[in-house]
Each structure stands twice: as structure tokens, then as C-alpha cells.
VOBA-1610 file (N, C-alpha, C; in pm, whole numbers, padded with zeros to 5 digits, always signed):
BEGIN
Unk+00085-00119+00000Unk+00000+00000+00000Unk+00088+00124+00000Unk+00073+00227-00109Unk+00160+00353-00113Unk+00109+00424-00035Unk+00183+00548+00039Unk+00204+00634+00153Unk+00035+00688+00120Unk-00005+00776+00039Unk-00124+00820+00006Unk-00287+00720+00071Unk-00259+00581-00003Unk-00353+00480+00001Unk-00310+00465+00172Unk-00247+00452+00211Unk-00240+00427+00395Unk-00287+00556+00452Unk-00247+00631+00418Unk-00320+00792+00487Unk-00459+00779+00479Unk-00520+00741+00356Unk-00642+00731+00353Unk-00719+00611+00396Unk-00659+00515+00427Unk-00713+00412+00493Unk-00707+00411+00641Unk-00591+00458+00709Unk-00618+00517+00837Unk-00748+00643+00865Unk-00734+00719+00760Unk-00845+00792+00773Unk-00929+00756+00794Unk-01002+00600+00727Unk-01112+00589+00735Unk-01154+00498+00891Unk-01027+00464+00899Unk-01008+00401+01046Unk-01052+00506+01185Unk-01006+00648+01142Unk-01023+00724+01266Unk-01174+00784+01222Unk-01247+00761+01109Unk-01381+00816+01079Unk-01458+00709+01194Unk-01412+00598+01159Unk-01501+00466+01217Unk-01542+00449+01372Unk-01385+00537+01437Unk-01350+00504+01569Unk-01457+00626+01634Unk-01460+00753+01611Unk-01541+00867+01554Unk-01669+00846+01537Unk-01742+00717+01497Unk-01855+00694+01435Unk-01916+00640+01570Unk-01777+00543+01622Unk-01874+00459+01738Unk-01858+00562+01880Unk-01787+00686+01872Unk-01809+00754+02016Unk-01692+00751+02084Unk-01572+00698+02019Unk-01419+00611+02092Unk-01394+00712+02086Unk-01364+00826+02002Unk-01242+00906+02020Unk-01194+00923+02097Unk-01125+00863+02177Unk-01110+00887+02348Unk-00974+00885+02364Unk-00935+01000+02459Unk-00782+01015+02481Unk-00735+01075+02354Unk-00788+01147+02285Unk-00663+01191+02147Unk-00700+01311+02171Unk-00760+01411+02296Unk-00764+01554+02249Unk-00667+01630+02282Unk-00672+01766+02213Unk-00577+01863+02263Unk-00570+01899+02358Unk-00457+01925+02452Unk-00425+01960+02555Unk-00331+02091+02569Unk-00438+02176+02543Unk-00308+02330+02551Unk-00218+02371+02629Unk-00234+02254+02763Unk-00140+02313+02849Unk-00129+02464+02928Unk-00298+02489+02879Unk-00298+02622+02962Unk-00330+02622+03128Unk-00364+02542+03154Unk-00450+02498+03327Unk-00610+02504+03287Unk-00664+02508+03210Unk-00803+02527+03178Unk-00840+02410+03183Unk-00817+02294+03291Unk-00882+02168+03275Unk-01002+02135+03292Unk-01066+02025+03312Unk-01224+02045+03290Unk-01295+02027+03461Unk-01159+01984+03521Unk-01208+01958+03648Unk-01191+01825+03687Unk-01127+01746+03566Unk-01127+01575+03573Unk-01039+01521+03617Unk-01012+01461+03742Unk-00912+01409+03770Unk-00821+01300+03724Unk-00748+01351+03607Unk-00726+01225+03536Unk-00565+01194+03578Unk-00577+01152+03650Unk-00423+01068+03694Unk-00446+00975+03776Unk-00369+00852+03780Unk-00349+00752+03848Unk-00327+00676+03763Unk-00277+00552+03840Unk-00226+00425+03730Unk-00218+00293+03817Unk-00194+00217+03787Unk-00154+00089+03868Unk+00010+00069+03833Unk+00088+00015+03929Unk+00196-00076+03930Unk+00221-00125+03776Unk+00333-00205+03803Unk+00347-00250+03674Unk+00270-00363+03666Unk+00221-00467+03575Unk+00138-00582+03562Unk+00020-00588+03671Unk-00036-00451+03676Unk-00143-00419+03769Unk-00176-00432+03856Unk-00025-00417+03919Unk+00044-00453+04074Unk-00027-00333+04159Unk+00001-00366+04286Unk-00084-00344+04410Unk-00024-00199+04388Unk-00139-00143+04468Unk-00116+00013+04505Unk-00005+00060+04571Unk+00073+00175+04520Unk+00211+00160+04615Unk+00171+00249+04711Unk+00052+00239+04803Unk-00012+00312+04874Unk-00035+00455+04851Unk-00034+00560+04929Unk-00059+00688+04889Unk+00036+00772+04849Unk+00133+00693+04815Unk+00246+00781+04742Unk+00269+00692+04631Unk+00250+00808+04533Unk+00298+00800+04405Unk+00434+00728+04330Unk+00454+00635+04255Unk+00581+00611+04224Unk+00665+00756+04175Unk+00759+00799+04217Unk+00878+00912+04223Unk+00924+00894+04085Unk+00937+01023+04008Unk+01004+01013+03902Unk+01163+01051+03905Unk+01213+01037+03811Unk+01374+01071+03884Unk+01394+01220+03838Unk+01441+01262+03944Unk+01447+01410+03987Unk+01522+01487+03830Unk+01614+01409+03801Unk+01663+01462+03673Unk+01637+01493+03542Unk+01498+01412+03518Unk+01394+01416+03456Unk+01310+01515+03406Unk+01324+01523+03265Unk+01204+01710+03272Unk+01183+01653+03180Unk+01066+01733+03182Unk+00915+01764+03074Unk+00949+01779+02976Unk+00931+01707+02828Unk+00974+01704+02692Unk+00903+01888+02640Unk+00964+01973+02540Unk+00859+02054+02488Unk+00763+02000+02394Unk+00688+02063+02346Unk+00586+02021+02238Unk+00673+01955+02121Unk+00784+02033+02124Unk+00872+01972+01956Unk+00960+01863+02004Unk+01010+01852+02123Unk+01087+01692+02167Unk+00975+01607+02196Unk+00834+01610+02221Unk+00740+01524+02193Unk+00691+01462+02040Unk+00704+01574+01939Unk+00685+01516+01808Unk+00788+01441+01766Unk+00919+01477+01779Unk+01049+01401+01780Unk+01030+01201+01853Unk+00973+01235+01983Unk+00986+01088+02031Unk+00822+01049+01997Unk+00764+01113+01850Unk+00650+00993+01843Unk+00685+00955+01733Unk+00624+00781+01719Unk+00623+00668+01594Unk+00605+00793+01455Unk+00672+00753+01412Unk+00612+00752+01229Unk+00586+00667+01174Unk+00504+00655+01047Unk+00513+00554+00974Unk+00642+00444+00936Unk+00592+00318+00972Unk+00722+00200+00906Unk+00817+00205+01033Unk+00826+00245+01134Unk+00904+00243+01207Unk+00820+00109+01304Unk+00709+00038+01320Unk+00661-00082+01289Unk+00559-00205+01249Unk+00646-00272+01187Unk+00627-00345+01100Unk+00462-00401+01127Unk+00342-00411+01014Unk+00262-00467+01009Unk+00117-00285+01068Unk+00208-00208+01125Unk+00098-00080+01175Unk+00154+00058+01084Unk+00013+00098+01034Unk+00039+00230+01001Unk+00005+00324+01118Unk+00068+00468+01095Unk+00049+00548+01209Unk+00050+00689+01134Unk-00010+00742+01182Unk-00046+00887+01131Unk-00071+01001+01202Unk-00034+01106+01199Unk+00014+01207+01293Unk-00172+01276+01249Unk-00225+01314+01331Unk-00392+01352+01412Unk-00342+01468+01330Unk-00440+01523+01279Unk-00498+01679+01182Unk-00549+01775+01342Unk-00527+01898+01381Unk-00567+01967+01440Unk-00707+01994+01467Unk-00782+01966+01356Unk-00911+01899+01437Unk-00974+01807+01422Unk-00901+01720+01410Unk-00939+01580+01461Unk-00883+01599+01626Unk-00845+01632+01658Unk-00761+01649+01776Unk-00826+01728+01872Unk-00883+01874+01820Unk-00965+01987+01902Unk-01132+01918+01942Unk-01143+01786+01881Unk-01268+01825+01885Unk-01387+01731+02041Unk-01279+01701+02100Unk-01306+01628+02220Unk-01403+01658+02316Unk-01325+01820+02334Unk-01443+01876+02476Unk-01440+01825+02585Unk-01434+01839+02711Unk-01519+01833+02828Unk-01595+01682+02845Unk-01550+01585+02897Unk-01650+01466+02912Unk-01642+01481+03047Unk-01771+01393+03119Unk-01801+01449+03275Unk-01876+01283+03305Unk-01900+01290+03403Unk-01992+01172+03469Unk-01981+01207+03626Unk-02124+01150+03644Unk-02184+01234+03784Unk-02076+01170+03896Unk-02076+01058+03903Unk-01956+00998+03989Unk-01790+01017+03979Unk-01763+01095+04120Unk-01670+01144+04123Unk-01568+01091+04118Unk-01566+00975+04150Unk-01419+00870+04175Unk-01430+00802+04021Unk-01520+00843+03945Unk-01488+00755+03849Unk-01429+00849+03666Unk-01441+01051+03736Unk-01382+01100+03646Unk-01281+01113+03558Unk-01170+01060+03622Unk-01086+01019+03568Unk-01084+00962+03415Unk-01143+00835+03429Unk-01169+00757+03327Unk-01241+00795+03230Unk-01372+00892+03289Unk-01446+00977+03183Unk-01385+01108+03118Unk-01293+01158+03207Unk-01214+01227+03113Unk-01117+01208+02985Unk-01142+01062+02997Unk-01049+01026+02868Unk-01152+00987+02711Unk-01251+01023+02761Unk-01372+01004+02632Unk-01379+01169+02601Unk-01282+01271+02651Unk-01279+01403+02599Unk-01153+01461+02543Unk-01109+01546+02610Unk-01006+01598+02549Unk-00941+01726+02677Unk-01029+01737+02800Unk-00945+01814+02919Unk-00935+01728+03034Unk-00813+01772+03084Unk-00768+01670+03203Unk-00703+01753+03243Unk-00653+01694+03413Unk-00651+01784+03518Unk-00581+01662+03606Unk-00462+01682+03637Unk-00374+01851+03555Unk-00368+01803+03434Unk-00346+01919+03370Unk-00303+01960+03256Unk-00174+01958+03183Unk-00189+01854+03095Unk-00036+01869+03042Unk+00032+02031+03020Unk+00132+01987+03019Unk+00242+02121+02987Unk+00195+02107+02802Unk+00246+01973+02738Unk+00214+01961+02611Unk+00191+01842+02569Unk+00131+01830+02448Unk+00059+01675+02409Unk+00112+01684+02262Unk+00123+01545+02198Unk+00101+01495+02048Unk+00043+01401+02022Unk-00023+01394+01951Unk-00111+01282+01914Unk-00090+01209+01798Unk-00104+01063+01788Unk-00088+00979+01677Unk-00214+00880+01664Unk-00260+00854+01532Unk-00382+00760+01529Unk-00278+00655+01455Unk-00317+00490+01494Unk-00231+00373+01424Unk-00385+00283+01337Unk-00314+00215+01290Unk-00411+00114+01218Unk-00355-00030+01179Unk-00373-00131+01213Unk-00361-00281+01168Unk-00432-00334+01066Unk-00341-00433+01039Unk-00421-00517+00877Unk-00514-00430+00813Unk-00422-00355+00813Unk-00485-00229+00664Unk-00487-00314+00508Unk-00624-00362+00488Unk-00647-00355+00320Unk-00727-00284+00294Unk-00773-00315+00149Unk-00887-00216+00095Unk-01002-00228+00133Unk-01015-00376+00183Unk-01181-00421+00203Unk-01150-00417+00386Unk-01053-00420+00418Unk-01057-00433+00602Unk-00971-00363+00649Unk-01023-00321+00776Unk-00917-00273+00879Unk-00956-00338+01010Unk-00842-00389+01078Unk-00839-00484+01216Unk-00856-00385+01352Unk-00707-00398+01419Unk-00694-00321+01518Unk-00695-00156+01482Unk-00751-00065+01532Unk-00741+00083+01505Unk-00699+00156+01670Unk-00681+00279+01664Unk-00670+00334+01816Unk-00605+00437+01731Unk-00494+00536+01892Unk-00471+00692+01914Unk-00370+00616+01975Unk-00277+00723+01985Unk-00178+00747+02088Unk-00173+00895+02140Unk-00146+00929+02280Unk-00111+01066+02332Unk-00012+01112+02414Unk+00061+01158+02387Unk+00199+01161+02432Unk+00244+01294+02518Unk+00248+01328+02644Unk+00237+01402+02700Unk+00337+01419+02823Unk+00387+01564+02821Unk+00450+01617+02923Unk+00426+01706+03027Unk+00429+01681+03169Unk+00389+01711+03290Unk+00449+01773+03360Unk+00425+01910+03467Unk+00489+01993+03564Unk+00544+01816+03697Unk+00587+01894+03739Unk+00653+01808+03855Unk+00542+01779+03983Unk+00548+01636+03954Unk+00435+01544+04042Unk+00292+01557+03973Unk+00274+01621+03834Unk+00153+01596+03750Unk+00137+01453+03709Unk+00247+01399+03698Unk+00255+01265+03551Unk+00176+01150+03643Unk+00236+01163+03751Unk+00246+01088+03917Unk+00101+01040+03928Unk+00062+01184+03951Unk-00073+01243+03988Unk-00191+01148+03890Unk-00107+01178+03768Unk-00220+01130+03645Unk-00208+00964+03682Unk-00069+00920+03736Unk-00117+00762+03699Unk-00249+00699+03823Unk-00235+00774+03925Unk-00208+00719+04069Unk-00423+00755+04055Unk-00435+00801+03998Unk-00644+00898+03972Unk-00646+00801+03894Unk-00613+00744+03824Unk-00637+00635+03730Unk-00654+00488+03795Unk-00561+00502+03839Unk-00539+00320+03944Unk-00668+00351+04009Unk-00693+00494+04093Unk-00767+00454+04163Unk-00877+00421+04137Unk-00942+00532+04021Unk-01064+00504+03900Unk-01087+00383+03878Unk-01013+00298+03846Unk-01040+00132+03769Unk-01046+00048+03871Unk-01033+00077+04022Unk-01036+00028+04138Unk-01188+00055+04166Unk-01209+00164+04208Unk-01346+00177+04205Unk-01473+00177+04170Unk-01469+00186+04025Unk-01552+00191+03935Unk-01569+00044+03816Unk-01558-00040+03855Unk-01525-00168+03823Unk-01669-00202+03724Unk-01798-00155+03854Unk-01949-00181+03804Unk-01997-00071+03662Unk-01884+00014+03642Unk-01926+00138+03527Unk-01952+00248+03588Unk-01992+00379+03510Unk-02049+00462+03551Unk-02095+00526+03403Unk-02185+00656+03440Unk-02262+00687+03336Unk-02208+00812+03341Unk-02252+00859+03185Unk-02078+00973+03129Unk-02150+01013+03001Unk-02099+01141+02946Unk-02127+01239+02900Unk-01976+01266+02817Unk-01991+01289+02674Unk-01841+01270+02603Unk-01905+01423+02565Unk-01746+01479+02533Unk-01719+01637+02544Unk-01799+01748+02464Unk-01910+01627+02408Unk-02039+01696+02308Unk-02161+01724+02381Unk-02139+01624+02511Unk-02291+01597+02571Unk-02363+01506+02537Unk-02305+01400+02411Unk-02362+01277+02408Unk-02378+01149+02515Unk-02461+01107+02536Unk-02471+00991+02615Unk-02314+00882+02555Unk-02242+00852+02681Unk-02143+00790+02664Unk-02160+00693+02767Unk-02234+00632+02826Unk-02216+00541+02921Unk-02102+00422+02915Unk-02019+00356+03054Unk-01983+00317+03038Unk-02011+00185+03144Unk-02033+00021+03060Unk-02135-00077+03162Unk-02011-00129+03275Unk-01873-00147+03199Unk-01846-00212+03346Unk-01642-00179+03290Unk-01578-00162+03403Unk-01425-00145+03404Unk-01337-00281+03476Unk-01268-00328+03352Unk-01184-00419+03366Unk-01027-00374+03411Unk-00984-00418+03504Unk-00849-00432+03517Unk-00754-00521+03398Unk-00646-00468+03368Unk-00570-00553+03268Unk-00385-00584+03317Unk-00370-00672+03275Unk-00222-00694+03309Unk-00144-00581+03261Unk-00090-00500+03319Unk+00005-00369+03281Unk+00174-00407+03216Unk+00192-00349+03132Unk+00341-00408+03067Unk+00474-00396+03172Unk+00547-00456+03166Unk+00652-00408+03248Unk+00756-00268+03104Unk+00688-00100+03130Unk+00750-00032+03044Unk+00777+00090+03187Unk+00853+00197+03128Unk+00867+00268+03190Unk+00868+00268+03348Unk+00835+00353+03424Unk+00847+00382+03557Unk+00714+00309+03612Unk+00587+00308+03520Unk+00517+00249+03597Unk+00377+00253+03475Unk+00267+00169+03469Unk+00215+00119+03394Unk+00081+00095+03444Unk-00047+00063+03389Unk-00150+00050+03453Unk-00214+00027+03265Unk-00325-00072+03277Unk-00399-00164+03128Unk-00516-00164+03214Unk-00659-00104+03177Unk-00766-00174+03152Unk-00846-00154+03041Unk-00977-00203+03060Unk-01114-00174+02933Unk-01164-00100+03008Unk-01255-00057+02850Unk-01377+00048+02945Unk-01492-00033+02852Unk-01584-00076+02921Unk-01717-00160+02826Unk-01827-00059+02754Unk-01859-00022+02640Unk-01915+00070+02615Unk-02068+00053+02627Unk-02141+00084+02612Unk-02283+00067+02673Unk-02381+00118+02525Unk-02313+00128+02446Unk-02376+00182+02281Unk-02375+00053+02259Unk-02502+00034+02139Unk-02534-00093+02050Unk-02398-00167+01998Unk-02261-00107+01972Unk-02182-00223+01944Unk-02130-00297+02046Unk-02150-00268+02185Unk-02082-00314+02292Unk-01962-00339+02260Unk-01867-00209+02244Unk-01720-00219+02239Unk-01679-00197+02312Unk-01544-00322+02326Unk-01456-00239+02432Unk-01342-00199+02385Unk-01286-00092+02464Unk-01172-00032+02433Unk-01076-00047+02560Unk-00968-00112+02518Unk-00900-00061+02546Unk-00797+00025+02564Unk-00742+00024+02712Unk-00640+00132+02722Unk-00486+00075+02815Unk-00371+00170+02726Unk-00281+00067+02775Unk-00155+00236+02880Unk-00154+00303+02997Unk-00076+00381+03002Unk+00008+00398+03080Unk+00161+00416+03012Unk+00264+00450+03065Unk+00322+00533+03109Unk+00427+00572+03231Unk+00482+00711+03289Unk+00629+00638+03279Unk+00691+00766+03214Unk+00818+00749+03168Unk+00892+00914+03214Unk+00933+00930+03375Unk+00949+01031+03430Unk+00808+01137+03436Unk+00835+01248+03381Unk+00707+01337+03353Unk+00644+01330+03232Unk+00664+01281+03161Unk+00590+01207+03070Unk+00492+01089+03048Unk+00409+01097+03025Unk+00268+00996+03050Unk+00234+00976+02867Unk+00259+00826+02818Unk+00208+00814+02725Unk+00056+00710+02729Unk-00036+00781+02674Unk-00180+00704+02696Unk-00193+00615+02521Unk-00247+00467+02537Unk-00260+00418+02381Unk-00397+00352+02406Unk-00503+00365+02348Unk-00630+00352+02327Unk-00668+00291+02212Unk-00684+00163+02200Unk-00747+00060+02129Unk-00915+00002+02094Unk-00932+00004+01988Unk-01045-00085+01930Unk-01029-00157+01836Unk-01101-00237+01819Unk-01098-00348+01698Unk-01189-00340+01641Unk-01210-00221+01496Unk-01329-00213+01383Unk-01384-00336+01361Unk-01284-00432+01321Unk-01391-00531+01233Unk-01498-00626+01370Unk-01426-00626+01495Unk-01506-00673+01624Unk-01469-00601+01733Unk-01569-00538+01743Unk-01565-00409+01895Unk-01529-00487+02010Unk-01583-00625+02035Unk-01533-00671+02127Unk-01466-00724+02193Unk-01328-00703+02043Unk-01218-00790+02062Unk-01101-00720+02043Unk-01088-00594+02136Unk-01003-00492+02131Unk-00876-00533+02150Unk-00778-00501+02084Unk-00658-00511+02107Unk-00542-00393+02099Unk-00427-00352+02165Unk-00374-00291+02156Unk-00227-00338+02118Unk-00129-00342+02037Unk-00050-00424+02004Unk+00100-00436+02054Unk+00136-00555+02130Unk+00247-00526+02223Unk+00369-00446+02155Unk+00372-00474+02038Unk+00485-00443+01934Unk+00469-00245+01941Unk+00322-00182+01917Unk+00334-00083+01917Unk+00394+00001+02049Unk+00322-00054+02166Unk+00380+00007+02267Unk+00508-00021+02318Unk+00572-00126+02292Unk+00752-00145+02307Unk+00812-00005+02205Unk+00785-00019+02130Unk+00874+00104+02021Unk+00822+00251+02083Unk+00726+00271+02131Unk+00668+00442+02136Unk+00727+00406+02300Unk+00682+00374+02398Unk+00762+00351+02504Unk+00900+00414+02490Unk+00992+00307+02423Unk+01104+00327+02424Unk+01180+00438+02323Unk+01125+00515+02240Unk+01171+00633+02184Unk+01109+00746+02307Unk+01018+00741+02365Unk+01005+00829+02480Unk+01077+00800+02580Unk+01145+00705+02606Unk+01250+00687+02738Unk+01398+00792+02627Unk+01371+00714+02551Unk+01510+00763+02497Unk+01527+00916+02552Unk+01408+00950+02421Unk+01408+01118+02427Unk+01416+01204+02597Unk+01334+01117+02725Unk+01367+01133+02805Unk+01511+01144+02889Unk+01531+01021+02840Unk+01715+01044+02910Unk+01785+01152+02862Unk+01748+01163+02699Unk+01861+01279+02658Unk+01806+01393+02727Unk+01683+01454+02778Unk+01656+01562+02803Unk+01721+01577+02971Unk+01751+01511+02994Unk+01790+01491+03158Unk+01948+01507+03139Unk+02028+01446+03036Unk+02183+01478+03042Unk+02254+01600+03003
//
């Protein structure tokens, strides 16, 4: 498939994801403090290991916040791997998230990721949409990536609202995506977390719309940096996958880019 024919077949991948209500986790984050109020941080351990109680895993002090342009630097491009296309998000595909909310408070977090503001607020974000078994007649696995840099004890913050979210909210909660559409979500799975970065946390979110998709979500903290990867599976919503291969490579060009920013 030539560069053109993959652009446009991912396209039609992020129309689809778009169609069913997923867009979730790919919005802009201006990094101004204008968050929506959502507490979106927390995470679990690595392999969705126990709570490291009320303190946060520590990032290493030497560690700083990528800018917006050492974030485009440490995201995937195309062919970098094998079998996924990846495509850098159009500015509004990206803006158009909004504000997602749900009445239950311990469970905002998670509903903030069916929008596009979170709290805190990145310093800066980039976004990437990927696509699997791209042909003409199919597309498999689809999703986002969001790649983001954090003030000191934000990244922390973001994993630790998250762990706790998927802890609590196990039975679902009912949610509102950044349009005001009904986004309900029926029930939150815990998932085995990768052993990447500083610390890691994997679950689903069960969608409560006629395809009953789930999506998952796979996210890593790599110092002040928090990369989020959000999965569906077009051709079966309910057989979401996120692909180990993609998150080893974006992981590890964000550690990279991390270390160099620290020496």
C-alpha cells in the first residue's frame, strides 16, 4: 500500500473510531491549566500490581518535561513498525473532544479520557492515530496514541487517579463525552500492565452503545511524561486489542528522548 492509500485508509479508520463515540484520549491539551475539572491521573503498578499506597511512584528528579517539539520528535512515524500504520492527528481531529463528565466522582478520571481536558493539565501533548491489517476491504486493530509532558508530580498524579478510577468503578459509571452525548460506560476491567517505563496501569472500558465495544487502554509514565494508547478493533468491537509491538517502540523512543533531556 503507497504512503497516500495508507493515509487514507487510516483515515477511514479514525472516521469509524469517531462513528462509534471512541475518540477517546486523542484531544488537545493546551497546556494552559483550563482543565475540565477531571481528575485524570493515576495508574496501577506495573502488571497491575498493588497500590504503592498513597504515594505516588517518584520520578527521577533529573527528569524534565519534553517541549511540544521533543514530543513530536519521540513519536512513531510511519514504518518504524512493521505490520501498523500510524499517522500524525490533523488539528481537528484532535480539538474536537471537549469536556466529558460523569456524575460519579471517583470515576472521572476515566471519563475524562472520552474528551479531550484533564486535570492537571499537560504542559504539552502529540497525538498519533495507528491502524492494523490495513487492506482495501478491512481494517483490524485501530486506536490513538497521546503523548504528553507534565509539571513536577503531575505525571504521578495522572497515573495514581487512574489506578484509583479502575479500582473503584469496576461496576461502570454513566458519562457524558465532550459533546454531551450519552457515553455510558457498563463495566471497568483491570488488565495486566506491561513491564515499560516507571510504571504502567492496562484496563477496558465496556461501552454501553449498540456495538458493545470495548476499548481498550494501555498507560505508561516514563518520568514526567505519561504516554496514553487507546485501542479498538473495527472489524469486532469486542475484541479490542492494543498491540504489544506498538507500545515497546513508542515507550522506548520516549524513554530515549527522556534520558537525553535529563543529560
Amino acid at each position: 500500500m503507497n504512503d497516500s492509500g495508507a493515509k487514507r485508509t487510516v483515515g477511514v479508520a479514525i472516521a469509524v473510531v469517531a462513528a462509534l463515540g471512541l475518540m477517546t484520549g486523542c484531544g488537545s491539551d493546551s497546556g494552559d491549566g483550563k482543565a475540565d475539572g477531571a481528575k485524570q491521573a493515576g495508574s496501577a503498578g506495573r502488571n497491575g500490581g498493588a497500590s504503592q499506597g498513597d504515594e505516588a511512584a517518584s520520578s527521577d528528579p533529573a527528569a524534565k518535561p519534553l517541549s511540544a517539539s521533543a514530543l513530536e520528535r519521540a513519536a512513531l512515524t510511519n514504518g518504524e513498525v512493521k505490520g501498523l500504520e500510524v499517522q500524525k492527528m490533523t488539528d481537528k481531529e484532535v480539538s474536537e473532544g471537549g469536556s466529558a463528565k460523569t456524575g460519579k466522582a471517583a470515576c472521572q478520571p476515566l471519563a475524562a479520557l472520552i474528551g479531550t481536558r484533564y486535570d492537571p493539565a499537560p504542559k504539552a501533548s502529540v497525538h498519533r492515530a495507528y491502524a492494523t491489517d490495513l487492506t482495501k476491504a478491512q481494517i483490524g486493530s485501530t486506536g490513538l496514541i497521546r503523548i504528553s509532558s507534565y509539571a513536577p508530580g503531575d505525571a504521578e498524579r495522572t497515573v495514581k487517579d487512574l489506578r484509583d478510577a479502575v479500582s473503584a468503578c469496576r461496576g461502570g459509571f454513566p458519562a457524558e463525552d465532550g459533546t454531551g452525548v450519552k457515553a455510558d460506560v457498563t463495566k471497568v476491567t483491570p488488565l495486566d500492565a506491561p513491564e515499560a517505563g516507571d510504571e504502567a496501569v492496562a484496563f477496558s472500558l465496556h461501552d454501553a452503545g449498540k456495538e458493545n465495544a470495548v476499548i481498550k487502554f494501555t498507560v505508561v509514565r516514563t518520568g514526567p511524561q505519561v504516554t496514553v494508547f487507546f485501542g479498538v478493533n473495527i472489524a469486532d468491537p469486542a475484541k479490542s486489542e492494543i498491540p504489544t509491538a506498538l507500545v515497546d517502540a513508542q515507550v522506548a523512543k520516549v524513554a530515549k528522548a527522556t534520558k537525553g533531556a535529563a543529560s
